[in-house]
C-alpha distance (Angstrom), angle and dihedral (degrees) to the residues before:
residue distance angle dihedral
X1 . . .
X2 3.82 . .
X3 3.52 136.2 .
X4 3.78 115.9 -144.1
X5 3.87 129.4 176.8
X6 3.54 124.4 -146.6
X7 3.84 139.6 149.6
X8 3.65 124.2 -88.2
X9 3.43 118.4 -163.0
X10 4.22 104.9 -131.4
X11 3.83 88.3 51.7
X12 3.69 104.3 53.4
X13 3.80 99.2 -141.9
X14 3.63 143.9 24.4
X15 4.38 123.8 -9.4
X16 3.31 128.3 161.2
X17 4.26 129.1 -118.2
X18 3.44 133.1 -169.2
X19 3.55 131.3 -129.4
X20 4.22 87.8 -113.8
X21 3.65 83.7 70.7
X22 4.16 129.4 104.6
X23 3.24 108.2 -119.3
X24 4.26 83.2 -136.4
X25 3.84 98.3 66.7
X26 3.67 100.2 99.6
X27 3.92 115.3 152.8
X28 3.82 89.1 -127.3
X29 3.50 95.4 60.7
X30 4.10 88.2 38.7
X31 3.98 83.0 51.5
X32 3.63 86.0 66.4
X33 4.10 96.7 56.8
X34 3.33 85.6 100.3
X35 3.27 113.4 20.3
X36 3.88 102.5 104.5
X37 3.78 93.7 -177.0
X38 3.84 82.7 116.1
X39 3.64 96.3 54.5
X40 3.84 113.5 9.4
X41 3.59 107.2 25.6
X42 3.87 111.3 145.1
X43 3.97 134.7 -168.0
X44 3.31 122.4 -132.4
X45 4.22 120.7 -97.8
X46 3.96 82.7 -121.1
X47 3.98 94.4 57.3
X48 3.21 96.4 -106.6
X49 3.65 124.7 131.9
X50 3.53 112.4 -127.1
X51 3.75 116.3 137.7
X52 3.88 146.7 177.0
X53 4.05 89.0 -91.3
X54 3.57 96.2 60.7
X55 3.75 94.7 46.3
X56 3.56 88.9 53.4
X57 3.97 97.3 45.0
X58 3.61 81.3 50.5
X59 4.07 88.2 55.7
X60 3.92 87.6 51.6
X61 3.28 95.8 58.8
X62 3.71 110.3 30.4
X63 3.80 113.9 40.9
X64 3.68 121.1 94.8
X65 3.36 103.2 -152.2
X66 4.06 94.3 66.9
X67 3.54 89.3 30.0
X68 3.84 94.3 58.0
X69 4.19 87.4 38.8
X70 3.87 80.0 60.1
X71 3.31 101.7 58.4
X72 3.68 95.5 49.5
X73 3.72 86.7 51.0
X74 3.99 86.0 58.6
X75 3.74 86.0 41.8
X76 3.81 95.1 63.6
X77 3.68 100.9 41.0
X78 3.95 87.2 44.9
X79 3.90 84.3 55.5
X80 4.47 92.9 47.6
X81 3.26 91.5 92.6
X82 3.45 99.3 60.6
X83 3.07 96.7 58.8
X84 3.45 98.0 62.6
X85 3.99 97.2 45.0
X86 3.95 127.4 97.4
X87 4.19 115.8 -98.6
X88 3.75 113.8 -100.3
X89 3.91 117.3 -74.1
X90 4.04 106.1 -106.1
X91 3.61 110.2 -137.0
X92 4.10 118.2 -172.0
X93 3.28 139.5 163.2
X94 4.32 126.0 -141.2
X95 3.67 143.3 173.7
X96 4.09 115.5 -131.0
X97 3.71 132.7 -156.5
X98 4.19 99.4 -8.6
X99 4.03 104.2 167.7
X100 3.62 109.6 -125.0
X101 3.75 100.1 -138.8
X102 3.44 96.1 73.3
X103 4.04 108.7 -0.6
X104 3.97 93.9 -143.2
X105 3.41 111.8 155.1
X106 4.42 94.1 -147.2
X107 4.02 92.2 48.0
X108 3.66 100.3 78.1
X109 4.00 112.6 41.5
X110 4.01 93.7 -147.4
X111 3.61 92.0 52.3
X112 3.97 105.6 117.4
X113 3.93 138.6 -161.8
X114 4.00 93.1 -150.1
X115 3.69 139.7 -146.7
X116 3.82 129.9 -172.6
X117 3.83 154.2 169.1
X118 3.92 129.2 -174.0
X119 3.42 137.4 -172.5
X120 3.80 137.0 -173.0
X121 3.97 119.3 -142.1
X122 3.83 115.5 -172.3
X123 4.05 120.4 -151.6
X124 3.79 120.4 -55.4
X125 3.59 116.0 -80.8
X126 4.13 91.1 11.8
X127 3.74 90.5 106.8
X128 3.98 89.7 52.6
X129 3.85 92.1 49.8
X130 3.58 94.2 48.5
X131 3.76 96.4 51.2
X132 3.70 92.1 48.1
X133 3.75 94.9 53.6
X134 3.67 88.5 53.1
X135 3.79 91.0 51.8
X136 3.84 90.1 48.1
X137 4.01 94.5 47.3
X138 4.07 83.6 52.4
X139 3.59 97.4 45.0
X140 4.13 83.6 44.7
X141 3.76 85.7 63.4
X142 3.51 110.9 41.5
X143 4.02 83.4 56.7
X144 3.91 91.8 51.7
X145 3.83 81.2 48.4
X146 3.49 85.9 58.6
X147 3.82 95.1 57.3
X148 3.48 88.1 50.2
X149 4.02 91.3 55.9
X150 3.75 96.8 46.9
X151 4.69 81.1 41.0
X152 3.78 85.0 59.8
X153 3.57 96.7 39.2
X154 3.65 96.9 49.6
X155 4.11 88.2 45.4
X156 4.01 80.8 54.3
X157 3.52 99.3 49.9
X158 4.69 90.6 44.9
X159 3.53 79.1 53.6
X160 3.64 98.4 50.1
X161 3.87 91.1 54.4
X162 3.53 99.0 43.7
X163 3.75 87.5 56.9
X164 3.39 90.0 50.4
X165 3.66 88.9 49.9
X166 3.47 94.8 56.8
X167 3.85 93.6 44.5
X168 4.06 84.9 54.8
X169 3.99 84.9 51.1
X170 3.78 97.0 52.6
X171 3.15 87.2 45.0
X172 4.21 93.4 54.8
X173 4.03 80.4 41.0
X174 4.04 87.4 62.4
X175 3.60 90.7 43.4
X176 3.71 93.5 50.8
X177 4.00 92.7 47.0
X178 3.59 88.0 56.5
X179 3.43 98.3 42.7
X180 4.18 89.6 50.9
X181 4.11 87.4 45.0
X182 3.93 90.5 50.0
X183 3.93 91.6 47.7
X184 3.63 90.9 40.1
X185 3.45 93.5 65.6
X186 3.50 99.9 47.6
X187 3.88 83.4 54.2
X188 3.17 93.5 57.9
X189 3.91 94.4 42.7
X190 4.11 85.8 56.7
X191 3.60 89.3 46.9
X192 3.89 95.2 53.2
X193 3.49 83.6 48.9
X194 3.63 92.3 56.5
X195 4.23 88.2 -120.3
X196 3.84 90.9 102.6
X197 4.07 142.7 63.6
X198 3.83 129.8 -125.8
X199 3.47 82.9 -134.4
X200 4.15 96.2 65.0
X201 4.48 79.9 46.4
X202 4.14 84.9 53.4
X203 3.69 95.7 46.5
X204 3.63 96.7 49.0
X205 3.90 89.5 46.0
X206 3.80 87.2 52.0
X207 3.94 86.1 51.9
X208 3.59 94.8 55.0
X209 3.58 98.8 45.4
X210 3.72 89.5 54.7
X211 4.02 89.8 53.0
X212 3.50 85.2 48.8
X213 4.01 87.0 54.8
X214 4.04 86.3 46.6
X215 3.69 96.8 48.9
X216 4.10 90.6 52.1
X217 3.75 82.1 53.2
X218 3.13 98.8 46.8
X219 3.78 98.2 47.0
X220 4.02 87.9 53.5
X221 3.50 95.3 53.6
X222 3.78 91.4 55.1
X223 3.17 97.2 52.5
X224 3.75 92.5 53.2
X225 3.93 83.8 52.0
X226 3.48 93.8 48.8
X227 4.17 84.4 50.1
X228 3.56 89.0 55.7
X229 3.80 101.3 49.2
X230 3.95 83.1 49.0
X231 3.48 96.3 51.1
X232 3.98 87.8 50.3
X233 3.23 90.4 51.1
X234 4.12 96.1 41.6
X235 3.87 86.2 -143.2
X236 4.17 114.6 163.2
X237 3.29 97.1 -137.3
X238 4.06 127.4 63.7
X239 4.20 106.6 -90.9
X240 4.08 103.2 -110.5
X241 3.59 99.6 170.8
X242 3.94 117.3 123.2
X243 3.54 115.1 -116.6
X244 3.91 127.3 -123.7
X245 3.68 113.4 -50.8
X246 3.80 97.0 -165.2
X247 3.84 138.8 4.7
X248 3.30 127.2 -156.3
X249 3.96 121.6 -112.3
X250 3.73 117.8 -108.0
X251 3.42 113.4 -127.6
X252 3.65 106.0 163.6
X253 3.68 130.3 106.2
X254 3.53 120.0 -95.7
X255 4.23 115.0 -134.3
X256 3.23 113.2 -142.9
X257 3.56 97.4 178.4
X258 3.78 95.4 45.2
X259 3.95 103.2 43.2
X260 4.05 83.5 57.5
X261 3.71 85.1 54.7
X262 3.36 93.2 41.3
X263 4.32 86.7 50.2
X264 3.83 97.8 48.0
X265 4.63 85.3 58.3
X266 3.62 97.6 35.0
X267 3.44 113.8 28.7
X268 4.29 108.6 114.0
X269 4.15 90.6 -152.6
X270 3.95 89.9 53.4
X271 3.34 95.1 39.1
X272 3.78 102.8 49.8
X273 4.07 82.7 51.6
X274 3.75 90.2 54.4
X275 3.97 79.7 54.6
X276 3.66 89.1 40.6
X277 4.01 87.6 51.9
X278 3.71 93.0 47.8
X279 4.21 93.8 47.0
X280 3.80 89.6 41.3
X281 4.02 85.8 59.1
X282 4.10 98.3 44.9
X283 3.66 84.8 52.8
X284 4.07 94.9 50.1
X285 4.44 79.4 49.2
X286 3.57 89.8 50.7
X287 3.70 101.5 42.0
X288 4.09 84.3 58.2
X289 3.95 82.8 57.2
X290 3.23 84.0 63.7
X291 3.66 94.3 67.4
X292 4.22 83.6 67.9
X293 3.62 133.4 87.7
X294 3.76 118.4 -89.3
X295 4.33 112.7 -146.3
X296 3.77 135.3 -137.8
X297 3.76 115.8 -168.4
X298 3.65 115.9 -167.8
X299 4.05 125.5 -172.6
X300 3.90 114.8 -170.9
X301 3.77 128.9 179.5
X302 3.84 112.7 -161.4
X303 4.32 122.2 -162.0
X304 3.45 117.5 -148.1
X305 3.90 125.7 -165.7
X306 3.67 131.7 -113.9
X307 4.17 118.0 -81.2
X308 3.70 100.4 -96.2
X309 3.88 96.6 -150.4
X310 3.89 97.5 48.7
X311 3.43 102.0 19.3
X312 3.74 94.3 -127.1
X313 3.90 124.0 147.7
X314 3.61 113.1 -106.9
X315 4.26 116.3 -133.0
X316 3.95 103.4 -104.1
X317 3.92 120.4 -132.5
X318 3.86 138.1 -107.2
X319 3.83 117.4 -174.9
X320 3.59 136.7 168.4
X321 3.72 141.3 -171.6
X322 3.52 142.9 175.5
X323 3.69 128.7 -156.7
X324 3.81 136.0 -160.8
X325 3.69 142.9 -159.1
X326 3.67 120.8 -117.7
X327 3.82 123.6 -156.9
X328 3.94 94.9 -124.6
X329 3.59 91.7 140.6
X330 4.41 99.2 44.8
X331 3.66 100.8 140.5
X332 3.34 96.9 57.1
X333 3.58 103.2 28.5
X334 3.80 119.5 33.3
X335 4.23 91.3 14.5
X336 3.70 88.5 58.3
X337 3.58 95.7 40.3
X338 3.64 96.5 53.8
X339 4.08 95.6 43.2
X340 3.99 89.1 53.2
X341 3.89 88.1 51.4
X342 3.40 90.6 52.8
X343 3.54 106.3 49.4
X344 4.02 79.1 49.1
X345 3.58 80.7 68.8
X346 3.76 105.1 49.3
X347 3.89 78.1 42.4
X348 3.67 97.4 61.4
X349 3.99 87.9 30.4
X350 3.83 94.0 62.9
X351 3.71 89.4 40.3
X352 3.73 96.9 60.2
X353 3.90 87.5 42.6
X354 4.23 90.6 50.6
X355 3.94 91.3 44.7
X356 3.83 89.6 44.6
X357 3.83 94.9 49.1
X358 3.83 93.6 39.9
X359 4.21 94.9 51.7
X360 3.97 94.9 63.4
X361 3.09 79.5 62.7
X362 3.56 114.3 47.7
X363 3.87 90.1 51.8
X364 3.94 92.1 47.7
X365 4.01 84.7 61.1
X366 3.81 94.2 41.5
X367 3.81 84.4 55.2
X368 3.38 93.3 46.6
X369 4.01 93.8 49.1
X370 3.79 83.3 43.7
X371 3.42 96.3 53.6
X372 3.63 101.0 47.5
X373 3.36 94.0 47.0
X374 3.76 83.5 58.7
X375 4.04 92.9 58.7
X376 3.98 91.7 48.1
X377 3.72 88.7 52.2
X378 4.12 91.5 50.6
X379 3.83 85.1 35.8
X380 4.02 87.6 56.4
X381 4.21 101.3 29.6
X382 4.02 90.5 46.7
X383 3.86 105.7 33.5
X384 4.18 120.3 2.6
X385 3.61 92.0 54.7
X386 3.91 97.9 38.3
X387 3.58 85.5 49.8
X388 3.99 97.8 48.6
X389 4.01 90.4 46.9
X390 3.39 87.7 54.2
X391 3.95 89.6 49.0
X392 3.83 98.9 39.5
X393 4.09 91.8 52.3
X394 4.07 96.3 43.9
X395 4.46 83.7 45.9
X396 3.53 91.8 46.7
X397 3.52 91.8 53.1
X398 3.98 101.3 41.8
X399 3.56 82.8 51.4
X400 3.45 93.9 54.5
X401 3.88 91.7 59.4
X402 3.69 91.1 32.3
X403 4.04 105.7 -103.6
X404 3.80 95.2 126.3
X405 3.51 133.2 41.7
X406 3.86 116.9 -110.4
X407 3.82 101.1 -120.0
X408 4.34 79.7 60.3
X409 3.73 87.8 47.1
X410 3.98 94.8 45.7
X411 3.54 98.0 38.8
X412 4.20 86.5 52.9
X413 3.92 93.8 58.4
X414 4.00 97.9 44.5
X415 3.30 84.3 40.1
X416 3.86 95.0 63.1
X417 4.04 99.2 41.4
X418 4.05 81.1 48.8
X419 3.77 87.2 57.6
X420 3.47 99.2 39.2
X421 4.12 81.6 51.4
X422 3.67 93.1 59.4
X423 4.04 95.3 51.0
X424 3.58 79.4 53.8
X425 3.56 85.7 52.8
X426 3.67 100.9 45.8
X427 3.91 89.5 52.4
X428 3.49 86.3 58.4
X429 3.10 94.9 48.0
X430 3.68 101.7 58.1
X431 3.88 90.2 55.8
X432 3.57 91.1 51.6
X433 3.92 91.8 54.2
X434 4.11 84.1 42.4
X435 4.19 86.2 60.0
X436 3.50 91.8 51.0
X437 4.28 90.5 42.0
X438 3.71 86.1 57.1
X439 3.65 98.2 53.6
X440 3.61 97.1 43.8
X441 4.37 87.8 49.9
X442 3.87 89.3 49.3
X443 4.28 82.4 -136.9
X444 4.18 135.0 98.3
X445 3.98 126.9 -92.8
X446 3.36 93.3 -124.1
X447 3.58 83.2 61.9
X448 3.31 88.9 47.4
X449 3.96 86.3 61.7
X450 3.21 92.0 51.2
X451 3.88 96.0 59.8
């Protein structure tokens, strides 16, 4: 297997891929997973122009949590290298064969002032394996870190919807106060007039006090939402921003066919197994190095003194040796070594295979939800809420003369904002089933669209 550097964008400089890798997963196309700029980005009710992308730029570069992941992703590929260099030279110094009766260094003529340097050298090619696996467990990581980018993002952009859900709910909430205070008076007119019942003036009491219940709800939920997007984004101060006011329908087919394509290339999880599969099997190769003899050259230069008698120089020494492991202890060391790396192997090898089986099929039930959430909101946009406009006007107007009775006539017109709040929520729904799509596909919604 080869090793081959290239640049990847969330890094800044050099990482390492493997030749198991699509050539298509880029981060800066994953970066766009969730970014539904292309397909749902919204403007804010106020006219102003935040969207979805900036939120999740401003994730990128402000929470901690992937921020910190990224520096231990620079961490380990700074440290690859090391892993594939020699151990530091030892360099010593000794004194050999000084007599003990007097401890003159010229009485004895193999007495030596010595010099040395050693060095160890494993087995050929060990070096090479060991780097690689580094550069393999560091590529492995940045590519989980990716999953965790688009995870975040995708918990971002739920978020975002829900709190636009709940803005389009206290909104309907509004709605239905006024449309309880407008009725209320008229039922209060008719009873002056002796044409109405305290009862109807009760009921629609009763109604409002239950929106009033709803909208404290309501506003406690969105503040929990708006905690969570905060928290996402690790901002200081308390996230104010109004949420999506309106999405835009989906109306593009969904592939099944290609998105699982699409999943088995892109998708981080499967991906950083194929890595996983790859590392697992360098490490099974370099556990059988294992098996081979380690070396440990050493090059010494000893200094002798003059001949005290005569006076003549004695010949200084050179000497040199080179030691090597033996396997003495196999069966527990190198046997045991290899059979754990190899059940690594099978390990990561029946991961891949579980993950790869069990996607399909996590994208055929997103479809699915996706899909029927599609008919409910045609069901609800093209019939429900026809029908209950039809049904609110003709009760609001045989109440008026007094042909129905007023809980019929009240219970038409919430009725139809309720209705016309879960088309709303449909809608949302879809996108919010798209987020999680484009996560599990590893690839962009506006590629998506373009499918």
């Amino acid at each position: 297997m080869t090793i081959v550097k290239k640049v990847y964008p969330p890094f800044g400089d050099t990482c390492f891929s493997t030749d198991i890798i699509p050539q298509g997963i880029r981060f800066l196309g994953l970066i766009a997973v969730c970014i539904f700029v292309l397909a749902t980005g919204t403007v804010r009710a106020d006219g102003s122009d935040i969207q979805l992308p900036e939120l999740i730029e401003e994730l990128y570069q402000n929470n901690q949590e992937l921020l910190g992941m990224e520096e231990r992703a620079r961490a380990l590929r700074a440290e690859a290298p090391f892993a594939g260099s020699l151990s530091d030279p030892r360099v010593g110094a000794a004194l050999l064969n000084l007599p003990t009766d007097s401890f003159d260094f010229d009485q004895e003529a193999m007495t030596q002032k010595q010099l040395f340097v050693a060095q160890k050298f494993p087995w050929f090619g060990t070096l090479d394996l060991s780097q690689q696996v580094a550069e393999l467990k560091a590529l492995e990581f940045e590519t989980r870190l990716q999953g965790e980018w688009l995870k975040k993002a995708k918990e971002l952009a739920r978020a975002w919807y829900e709190l636009g859900l709940v803005e389009q709910s206290l909104e309907l909430n509004k709605k239905l106060k006024t449309v309880i205070t407008q009725i209320l008076r008229m039922t209060e007119i008719r009873y002056a007039t002796g044409k109405g019942i305290q009862q109807d003036i009760l009921a629609g009491q009763v109604e409002m006090s239950e929106l009033i219940d709803e909208e404290v709800n309501l506003r406690s939920k969105e503040q929990v939402i708006r905690g969570r997007i905060g928290s996402l984004l690790n901002r200081e101060s308390f996230f104010s921003d109004k949420g999506p006011e309106l999405v835009p329908e989906i109306d593009y087919p969904l592939d099944l066919e290609e998105y699982k394509k699409i999943a088995s290339q892109h998708n981080p999880q499967i991906i950083a197994k194929k890595i996983g599969v790859d590392r697992a099997r360098l490490e099974v190769e370099l556990a059988a190095k294992n098996y081979m003899p380690d070396f440990d050259l050493r090059l010494s230069y000893g200094q002798r003194e003059p001949n005290p008698v005569t006076g003549d120089d004695r010949a200084d020494f050179f000497s040199a040796g080179l030691t090597m492991t033996v396997p003495l202890w196999q069966r527990t060391r190198q046997d045991a070594k290899k059979a754990g790396a190899e059940k690594r192997l099978k390990a990561a090898e029946k991961s891949l295979t579980g993950i790869s089986l069990t996607l399909p099929h996590k994208i055929e039930s997103l479809l699915a939800e996706i899909e029927g959430a599609k008919e409910n909101f045609a069901l609800y946009r093209d019939v429900l809420f026809v029908q209950a406009s039809h049904l609110a006007g003709s009760s609001l107007a045989a109440y008026s003369v007094g042909k129905v009775e007023f809980a019929t006539m009240l219970g038409a017109r919430v009725r139809l904002l309720r209705i016309e709040l879960k088309t709303q929520k449909y809608k949302y729904q879809i996108h919010s089933k798209l987020a999680d799509l484009a996560e599990v596909i590893g690839t962009s919604p506006a590629t998506l669209e373009g499918i």
